[in-house]
C-alpha positions in Angstrom: -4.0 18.2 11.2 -2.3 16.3 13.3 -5.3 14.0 14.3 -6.0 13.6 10.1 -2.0 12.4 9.6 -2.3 9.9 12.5 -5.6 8.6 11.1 -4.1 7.9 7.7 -1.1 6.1 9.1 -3.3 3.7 10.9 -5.6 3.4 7.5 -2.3 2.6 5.7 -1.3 -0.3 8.1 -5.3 -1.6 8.2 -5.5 -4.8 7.0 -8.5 -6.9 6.6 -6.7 -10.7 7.3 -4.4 -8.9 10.0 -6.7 -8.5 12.4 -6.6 -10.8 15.4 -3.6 -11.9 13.9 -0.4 -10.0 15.5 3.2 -10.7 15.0 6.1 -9.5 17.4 4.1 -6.3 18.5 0.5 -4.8 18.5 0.8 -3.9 14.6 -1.3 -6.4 12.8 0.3 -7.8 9.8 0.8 -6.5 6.1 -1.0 -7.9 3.8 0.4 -10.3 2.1 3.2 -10.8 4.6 2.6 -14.2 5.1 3.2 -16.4 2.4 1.1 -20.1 1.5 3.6 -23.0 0.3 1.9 -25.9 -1.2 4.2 -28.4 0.6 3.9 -27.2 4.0 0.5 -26.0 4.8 -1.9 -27.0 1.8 -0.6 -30.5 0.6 -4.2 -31.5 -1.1 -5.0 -28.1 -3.2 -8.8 -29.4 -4.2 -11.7 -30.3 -2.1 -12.4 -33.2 -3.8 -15.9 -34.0 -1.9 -17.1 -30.5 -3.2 -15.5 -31.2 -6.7 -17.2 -34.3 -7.0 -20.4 -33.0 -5.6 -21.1 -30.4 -8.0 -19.7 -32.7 -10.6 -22.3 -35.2 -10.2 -25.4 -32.6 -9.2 -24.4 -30.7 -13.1 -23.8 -34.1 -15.2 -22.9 -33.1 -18.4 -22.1 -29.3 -18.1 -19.6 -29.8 -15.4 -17.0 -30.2 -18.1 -18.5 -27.2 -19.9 -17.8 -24.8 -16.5 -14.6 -26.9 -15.8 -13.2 -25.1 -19.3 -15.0 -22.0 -18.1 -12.3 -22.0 -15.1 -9.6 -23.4 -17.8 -9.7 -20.8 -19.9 -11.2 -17.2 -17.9 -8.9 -18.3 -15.1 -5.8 -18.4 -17.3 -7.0 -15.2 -18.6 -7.6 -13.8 -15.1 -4.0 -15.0 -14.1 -2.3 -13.7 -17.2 -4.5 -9.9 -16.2 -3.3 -10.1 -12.9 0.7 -10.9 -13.9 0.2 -8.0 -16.8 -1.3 -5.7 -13.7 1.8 -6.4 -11.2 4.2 -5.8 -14.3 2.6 -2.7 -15.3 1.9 -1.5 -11.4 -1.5 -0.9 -12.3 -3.2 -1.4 -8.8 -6.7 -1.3 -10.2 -6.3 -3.6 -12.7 -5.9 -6.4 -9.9 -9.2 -6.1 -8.5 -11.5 -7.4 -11.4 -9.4 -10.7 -12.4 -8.5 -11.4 -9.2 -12.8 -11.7 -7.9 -13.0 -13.4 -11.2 -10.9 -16.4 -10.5 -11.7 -16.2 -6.6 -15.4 -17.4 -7.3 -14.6 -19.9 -9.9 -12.0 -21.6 -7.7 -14.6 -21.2 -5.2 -17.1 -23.4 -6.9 -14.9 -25.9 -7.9 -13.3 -26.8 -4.4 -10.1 -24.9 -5.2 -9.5 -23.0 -2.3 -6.2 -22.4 -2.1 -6.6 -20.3 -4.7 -10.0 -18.5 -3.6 -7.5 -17.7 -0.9 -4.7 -16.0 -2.8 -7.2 -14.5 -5.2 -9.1 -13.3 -2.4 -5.9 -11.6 -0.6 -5.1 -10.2 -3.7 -8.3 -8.8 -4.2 -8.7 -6.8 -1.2 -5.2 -5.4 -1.0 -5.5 -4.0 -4.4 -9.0 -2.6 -2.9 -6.9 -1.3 0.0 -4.1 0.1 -1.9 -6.6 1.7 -4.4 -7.9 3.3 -1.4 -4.5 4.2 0.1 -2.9 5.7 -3.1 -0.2 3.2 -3.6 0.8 -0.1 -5.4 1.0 -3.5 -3.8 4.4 -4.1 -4.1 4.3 -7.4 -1.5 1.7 -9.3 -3.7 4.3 -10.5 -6.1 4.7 -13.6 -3.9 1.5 -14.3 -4.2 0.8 -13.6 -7.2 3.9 -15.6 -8.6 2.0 -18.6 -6.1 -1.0 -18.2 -7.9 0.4 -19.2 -11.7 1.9 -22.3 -9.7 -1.5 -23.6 -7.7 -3.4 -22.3 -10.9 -1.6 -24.6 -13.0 -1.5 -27.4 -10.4 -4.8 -27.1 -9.7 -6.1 -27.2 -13.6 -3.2 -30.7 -14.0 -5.3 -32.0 -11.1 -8.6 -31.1 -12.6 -7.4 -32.7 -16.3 -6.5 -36.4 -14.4 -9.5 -36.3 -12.4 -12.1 -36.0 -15.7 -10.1 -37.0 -18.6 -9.5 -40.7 -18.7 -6.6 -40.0 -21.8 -4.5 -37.7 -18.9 -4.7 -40.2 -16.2 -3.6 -43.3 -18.1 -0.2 -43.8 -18.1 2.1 -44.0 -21.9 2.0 -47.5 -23.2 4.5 -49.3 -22.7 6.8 -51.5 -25.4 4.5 -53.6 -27.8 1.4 -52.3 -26.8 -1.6 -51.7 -29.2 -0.5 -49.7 -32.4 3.3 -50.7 -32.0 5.4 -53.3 -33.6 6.5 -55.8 -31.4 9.7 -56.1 -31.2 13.1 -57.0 -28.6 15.3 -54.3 -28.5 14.0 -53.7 -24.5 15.8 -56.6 -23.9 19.5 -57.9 -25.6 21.4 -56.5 -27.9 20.7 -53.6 -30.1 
């Protein structure tokens, strides 16, 4: 019985990305313990030699799978905010492999990454009997570098996004000098 207990514990603290990774100790780390800031470690979110690659080996339909990842990934991030407010630990899984092979084959890997860690804890915690309480970092991460990532997506194909606003008297607008005197 004894043997059994001991055997959970140590299934419990099992962590796929902790190993080979140790902190302070011999215990590998929790899952999700760690946490990815865009600023510090991950300052360019989109491998933009693979974005470009598939973009010119699909022509045409790269725009049609670039709304694909627009509009299942928004649907996968709103699941998998709907799952942590409902702590429904099996609803994670599905939404979360969803958007981790989309970001995948668009160069997005920061948030393969997250997706994938959220992935296999809610596996594990399936597993374990318990809900993921440390993803919410990571899952509040996601929405950001999901939304970054789709901005960064918009200026790089859509010529309207990347232009700048017009500025006073350009085409379409009276000309006019209130920039400069009185009003």
């Amino acid at each position: 019985m004894r043997d059994r207990r001991a055997r959970a514990d140590a299934k419990a603290n099992f962590t796929l990305f902790g190993l080979g990774r140790v902190k302070c100790g011999t215990m590998p780390e929790v899952i999700g313990a760690e946490e990815m800031h865009l600023d510090d470690e991950k300052p360019d979110i989109v491998d933009w030699t693979l974005f470009e690659k598939y973009r010119t080996e699909l022509g045409p339909g790269f725009i049609r799978i670039l709304s694909y990842f627009r509009e299942d990934g928004a649907k996968s991030v709103a699941q998998i905010e709907q799952a942590m407010r409902d702590q429904n630990t099996t609803a994670l899984v599905i939404p979360a492999h969803t958007i981790k092979g989309e970001a995948r084959q668009l160069g997005a890997e920061p948030i393969a990454a997250i997706a994938e860690l959220i992935e296999t804890t809610a596996r594990l915690c399936i597993e374990t009997h318990r809900f993921p309480d440390e993803l919410v970092a990571n899952v509040v991460e996601l929405r950001k570098l999901f939304d970054r990532t789709v901005e960064l997506f918009d200026k790089a194909t859509n010529p309207l996004v990347s232009r700048g606003p017009i500025g006073p008297g350009g085409f379409g607008r009276k000309a006019s000098n209130q920039g400069f005197g009185r009003i």
